[in-house]
N, CA, C and O atoms as a GROMACS GRO file, in nm:
protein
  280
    1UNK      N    1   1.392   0.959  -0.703
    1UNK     CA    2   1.332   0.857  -0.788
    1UNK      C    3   1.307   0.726  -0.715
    1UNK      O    4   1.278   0.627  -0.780
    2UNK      N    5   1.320   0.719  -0.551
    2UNK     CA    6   1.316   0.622  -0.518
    2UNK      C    7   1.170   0.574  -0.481
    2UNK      O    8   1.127   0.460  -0.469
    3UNK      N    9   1.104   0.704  -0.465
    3UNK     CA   10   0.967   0.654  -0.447
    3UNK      C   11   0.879   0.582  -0.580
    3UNK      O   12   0.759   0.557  -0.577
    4UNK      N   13   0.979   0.553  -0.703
    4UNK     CA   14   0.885   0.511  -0.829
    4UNK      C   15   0.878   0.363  -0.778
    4UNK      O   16   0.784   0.287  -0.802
    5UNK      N   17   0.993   0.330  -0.701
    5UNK     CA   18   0.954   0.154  -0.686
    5UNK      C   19   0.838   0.141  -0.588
    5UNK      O   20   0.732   0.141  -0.650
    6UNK      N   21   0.825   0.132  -0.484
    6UNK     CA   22   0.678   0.131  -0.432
    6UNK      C   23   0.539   0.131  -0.488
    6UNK      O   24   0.441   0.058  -0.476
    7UNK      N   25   0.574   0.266  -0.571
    7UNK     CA   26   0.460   0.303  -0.643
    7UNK      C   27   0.438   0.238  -0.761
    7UNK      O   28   0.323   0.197  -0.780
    8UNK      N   29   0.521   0.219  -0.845
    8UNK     CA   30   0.484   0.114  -0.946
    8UNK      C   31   0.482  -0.054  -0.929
    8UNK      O   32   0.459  -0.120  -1.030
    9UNK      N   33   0.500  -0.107  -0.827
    9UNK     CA   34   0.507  -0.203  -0.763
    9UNK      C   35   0.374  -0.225  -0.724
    9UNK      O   36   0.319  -0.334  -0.739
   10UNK      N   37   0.303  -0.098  -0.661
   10UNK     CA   38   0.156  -0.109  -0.580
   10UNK      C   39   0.076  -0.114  -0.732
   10UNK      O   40  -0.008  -0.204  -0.739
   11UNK      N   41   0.091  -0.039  -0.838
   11UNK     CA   42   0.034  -0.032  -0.940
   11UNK      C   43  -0.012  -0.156  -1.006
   11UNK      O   44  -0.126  -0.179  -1.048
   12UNK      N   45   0.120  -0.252  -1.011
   12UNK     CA   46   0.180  -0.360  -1.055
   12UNK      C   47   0.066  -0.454  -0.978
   12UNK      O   48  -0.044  -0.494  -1.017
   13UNK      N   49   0.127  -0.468  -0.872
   13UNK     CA   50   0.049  -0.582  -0.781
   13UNK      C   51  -0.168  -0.517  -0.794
   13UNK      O   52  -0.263  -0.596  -0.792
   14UNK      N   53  -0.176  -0.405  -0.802
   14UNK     CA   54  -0.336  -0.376  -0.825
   14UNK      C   55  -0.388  -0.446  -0.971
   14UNK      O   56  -0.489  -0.515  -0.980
   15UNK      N   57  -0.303  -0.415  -1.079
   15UNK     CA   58  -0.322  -0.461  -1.186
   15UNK      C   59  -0.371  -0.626  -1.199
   15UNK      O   60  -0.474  -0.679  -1.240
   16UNK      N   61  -0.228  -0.684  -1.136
   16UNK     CA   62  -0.235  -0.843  -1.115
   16UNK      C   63  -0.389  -0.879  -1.053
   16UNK      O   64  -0.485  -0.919  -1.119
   17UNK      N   65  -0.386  -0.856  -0.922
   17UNK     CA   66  -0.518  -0.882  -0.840
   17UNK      C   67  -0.637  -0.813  -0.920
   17UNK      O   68  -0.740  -0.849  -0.864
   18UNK      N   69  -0.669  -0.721  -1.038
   18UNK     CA   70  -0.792  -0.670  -1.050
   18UNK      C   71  -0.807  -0.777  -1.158
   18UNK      O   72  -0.919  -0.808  -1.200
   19UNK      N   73  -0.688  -0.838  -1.206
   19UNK     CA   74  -0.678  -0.936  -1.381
   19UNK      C   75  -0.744  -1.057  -1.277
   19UNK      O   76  -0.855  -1.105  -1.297
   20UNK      N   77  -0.648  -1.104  -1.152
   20UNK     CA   78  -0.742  -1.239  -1.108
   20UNK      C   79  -0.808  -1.250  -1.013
   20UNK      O   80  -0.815  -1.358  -0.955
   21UNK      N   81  -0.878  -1.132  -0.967
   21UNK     CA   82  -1.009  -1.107  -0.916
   21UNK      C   83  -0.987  -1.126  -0.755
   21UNK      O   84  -1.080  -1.164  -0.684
   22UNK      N   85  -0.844  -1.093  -0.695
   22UNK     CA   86  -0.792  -1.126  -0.605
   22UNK      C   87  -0.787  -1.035  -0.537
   22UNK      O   88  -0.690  -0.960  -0.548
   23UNK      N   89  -0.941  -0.991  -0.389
   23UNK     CA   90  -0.891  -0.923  -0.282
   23UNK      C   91  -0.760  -0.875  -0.203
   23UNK      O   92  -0.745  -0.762  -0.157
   24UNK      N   93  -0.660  -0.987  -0.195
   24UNK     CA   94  -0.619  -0.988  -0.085
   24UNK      C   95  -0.478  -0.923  -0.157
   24UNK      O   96  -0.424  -0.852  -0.073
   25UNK      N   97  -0.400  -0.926  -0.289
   25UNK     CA   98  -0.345  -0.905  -0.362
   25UNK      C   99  -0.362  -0.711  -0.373
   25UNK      O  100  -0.271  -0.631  -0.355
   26UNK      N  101  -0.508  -0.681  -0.407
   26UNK     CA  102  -0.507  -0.555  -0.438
   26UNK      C  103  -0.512  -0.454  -0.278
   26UNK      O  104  -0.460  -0.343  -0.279
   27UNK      N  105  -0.580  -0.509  -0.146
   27UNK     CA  106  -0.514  -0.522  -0.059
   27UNK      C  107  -0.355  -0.459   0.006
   27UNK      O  108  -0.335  -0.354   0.067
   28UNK      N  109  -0.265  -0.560  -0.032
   28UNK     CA  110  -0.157  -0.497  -0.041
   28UNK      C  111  -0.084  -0.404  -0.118
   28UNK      O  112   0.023  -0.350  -0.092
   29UNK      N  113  -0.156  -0.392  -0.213
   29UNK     CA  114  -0.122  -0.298  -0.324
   29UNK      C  115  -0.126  -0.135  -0.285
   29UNK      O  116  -0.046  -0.046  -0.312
   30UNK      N  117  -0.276  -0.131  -0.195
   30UNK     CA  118  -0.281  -0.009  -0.136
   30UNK      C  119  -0.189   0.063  -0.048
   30UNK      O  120  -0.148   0.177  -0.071
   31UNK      N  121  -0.159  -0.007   0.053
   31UNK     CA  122  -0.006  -0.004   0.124
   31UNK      C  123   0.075   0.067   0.004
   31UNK      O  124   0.064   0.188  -0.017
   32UNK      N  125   0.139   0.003  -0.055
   32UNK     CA  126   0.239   0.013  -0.200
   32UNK      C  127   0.241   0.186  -0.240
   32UNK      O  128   0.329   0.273  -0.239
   33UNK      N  129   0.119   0.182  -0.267
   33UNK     CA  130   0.053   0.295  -0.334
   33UNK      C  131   0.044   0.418  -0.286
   33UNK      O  132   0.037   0.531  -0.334
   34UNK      N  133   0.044   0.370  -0.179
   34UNK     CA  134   0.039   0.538  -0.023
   34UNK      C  135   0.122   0.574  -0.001
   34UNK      O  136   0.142   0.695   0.003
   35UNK      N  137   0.238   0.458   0.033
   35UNK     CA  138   0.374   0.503   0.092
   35UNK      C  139   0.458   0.547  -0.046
   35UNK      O  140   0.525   0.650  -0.037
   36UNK      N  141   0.458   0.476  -0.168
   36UNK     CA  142   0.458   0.583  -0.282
   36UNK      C  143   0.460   0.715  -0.299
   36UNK      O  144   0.551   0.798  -0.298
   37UNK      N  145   0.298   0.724  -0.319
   37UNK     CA  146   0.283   0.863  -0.314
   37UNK      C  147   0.320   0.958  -0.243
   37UNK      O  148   0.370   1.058  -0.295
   38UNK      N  149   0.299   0.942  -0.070
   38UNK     CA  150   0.357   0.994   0.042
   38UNK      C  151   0.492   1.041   0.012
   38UNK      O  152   0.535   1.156   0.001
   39UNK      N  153   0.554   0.918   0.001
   39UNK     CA  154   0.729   0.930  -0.072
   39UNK      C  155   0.718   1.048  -0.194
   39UNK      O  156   0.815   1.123  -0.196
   40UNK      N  157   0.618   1.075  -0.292
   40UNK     CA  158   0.664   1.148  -0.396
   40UNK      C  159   0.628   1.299  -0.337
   40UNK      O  160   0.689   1.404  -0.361
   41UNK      N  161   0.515   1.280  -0.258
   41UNK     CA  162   0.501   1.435  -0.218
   41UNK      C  163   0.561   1.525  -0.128
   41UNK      O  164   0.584   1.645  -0.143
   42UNK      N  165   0.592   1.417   0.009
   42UNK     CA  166   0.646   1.488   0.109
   42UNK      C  167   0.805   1.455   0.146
   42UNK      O  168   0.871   1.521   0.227
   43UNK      N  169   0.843   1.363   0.086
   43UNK     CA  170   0.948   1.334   0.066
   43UNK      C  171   1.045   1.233   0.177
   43UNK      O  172   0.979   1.200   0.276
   44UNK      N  173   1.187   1.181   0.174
   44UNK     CA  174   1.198   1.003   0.257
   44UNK      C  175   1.197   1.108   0.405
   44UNK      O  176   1.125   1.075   0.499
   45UNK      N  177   1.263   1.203   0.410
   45UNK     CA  178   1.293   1.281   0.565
   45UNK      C  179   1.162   1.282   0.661
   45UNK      O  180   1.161   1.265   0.783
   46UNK      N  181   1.078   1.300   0.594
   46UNK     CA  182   0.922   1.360   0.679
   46UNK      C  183   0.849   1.182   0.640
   46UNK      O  184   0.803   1.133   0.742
   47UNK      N  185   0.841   1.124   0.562
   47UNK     CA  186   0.785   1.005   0.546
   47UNK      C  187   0.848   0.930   0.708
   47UNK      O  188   0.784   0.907   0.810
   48UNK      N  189   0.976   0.910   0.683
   48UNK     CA  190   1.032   0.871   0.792
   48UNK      C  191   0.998   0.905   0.962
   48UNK      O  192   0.989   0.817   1.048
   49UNK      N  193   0.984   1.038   0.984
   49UNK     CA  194   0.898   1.090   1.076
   49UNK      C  195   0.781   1.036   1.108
   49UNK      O  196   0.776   0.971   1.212
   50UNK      N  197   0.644   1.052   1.015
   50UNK     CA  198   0.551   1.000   1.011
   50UNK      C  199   0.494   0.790   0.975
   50UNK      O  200   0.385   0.750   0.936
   51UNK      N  201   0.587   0.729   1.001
   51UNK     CA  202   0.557   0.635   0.988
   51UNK      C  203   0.473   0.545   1.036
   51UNK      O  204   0.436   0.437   0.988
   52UNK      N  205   0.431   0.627   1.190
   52UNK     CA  206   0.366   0.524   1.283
   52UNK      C  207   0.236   0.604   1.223
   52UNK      O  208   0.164   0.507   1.198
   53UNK      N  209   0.185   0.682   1.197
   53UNK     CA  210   0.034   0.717   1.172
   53UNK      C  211  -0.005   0.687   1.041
   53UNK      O  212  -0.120   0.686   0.998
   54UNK      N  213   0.099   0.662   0.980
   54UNK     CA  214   0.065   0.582   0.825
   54UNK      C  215   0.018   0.450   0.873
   54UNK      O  216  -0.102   0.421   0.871
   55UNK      N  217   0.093   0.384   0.908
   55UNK     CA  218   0.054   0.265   0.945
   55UNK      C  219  -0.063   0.216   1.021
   55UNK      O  220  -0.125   0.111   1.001
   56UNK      N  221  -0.093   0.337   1.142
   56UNK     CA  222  -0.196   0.297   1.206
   56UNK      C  223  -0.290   0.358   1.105
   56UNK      O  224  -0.399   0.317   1.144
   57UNK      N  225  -0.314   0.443   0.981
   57UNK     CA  226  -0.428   0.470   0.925
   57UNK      C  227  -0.434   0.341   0.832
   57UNK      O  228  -0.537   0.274   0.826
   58UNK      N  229  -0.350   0.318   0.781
   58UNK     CA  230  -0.414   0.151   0.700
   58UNK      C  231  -0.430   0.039   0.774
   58UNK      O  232  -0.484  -0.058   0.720
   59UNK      N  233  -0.386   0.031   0.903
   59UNK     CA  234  -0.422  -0.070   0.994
   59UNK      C  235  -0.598  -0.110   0.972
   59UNK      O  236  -0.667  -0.211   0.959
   60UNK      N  237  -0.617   0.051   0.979
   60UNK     CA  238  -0.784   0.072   1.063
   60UNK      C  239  -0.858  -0.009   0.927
   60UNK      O  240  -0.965  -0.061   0.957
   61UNK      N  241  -0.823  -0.024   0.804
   61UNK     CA  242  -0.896  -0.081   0.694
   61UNK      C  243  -0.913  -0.219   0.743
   61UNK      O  244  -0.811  -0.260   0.799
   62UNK      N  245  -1.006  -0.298   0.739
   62UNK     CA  246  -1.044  -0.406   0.738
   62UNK      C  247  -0.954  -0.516   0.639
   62UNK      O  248  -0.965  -0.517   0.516
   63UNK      N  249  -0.860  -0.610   0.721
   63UNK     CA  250  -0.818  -0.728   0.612
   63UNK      C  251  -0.904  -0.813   0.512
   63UNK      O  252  -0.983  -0.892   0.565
   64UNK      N  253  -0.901  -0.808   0.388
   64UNK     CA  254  -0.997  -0.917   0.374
   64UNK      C  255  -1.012  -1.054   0.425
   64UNK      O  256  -0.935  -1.120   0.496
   65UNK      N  257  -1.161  -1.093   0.359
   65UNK     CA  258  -1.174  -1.191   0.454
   65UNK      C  259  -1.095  -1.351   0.443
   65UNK      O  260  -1.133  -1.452   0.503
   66UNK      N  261  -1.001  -1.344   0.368
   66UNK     CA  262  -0.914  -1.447   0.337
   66UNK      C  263  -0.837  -1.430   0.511
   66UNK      O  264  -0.831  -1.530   0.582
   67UNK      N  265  -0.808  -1.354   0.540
   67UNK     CA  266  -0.712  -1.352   0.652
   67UNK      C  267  -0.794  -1.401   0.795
   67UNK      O  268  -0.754  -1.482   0.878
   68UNK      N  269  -0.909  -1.331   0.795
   68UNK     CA  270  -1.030  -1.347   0.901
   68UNK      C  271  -1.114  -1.475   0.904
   68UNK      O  272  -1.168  -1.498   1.012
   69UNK      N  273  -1.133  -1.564   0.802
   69UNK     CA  274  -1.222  -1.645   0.849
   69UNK      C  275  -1.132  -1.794   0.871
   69UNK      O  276  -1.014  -1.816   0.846
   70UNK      N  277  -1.205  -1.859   0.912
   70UNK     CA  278  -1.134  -1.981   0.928
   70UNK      C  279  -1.163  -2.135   0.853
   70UNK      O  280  -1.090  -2.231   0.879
   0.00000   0.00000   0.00000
């Protein structure tokens, strides 16, 4: 049951950012939401394993541009 916090957390935080129209909010939410799910399907042993290619696959998404411009 430990993967419900992540996941309802990412839910949580998507909700917030889609109510105030906030990229950078829903953003992190996705993160939330993967490692969640990941957590519910394959479970903490193999999540744990695979951590560096999780990461480098949401790396590759583009930050919004709150982070990028100046």
């Amino acid at each position: 049951m430990g993967w419900l916090v992540p996941l309802g957390f990412g839910i949580f935080l998507f909700w917030l950012g889609e109510l105030a129209g906030e990229f950078t909010t829903m953003y992190f939410a996705s993160w939330f939401v993967l490692v969640g799910l990941l957590w519910l399907h394959m479970g903490w042993e193999k999540l744990k394993v695979i951590w560096f290619p999780v990461v480098f696959i949401m790396a590759m998404f583009p930050p919004p541009n709150f982070f990028t411009s100046t």
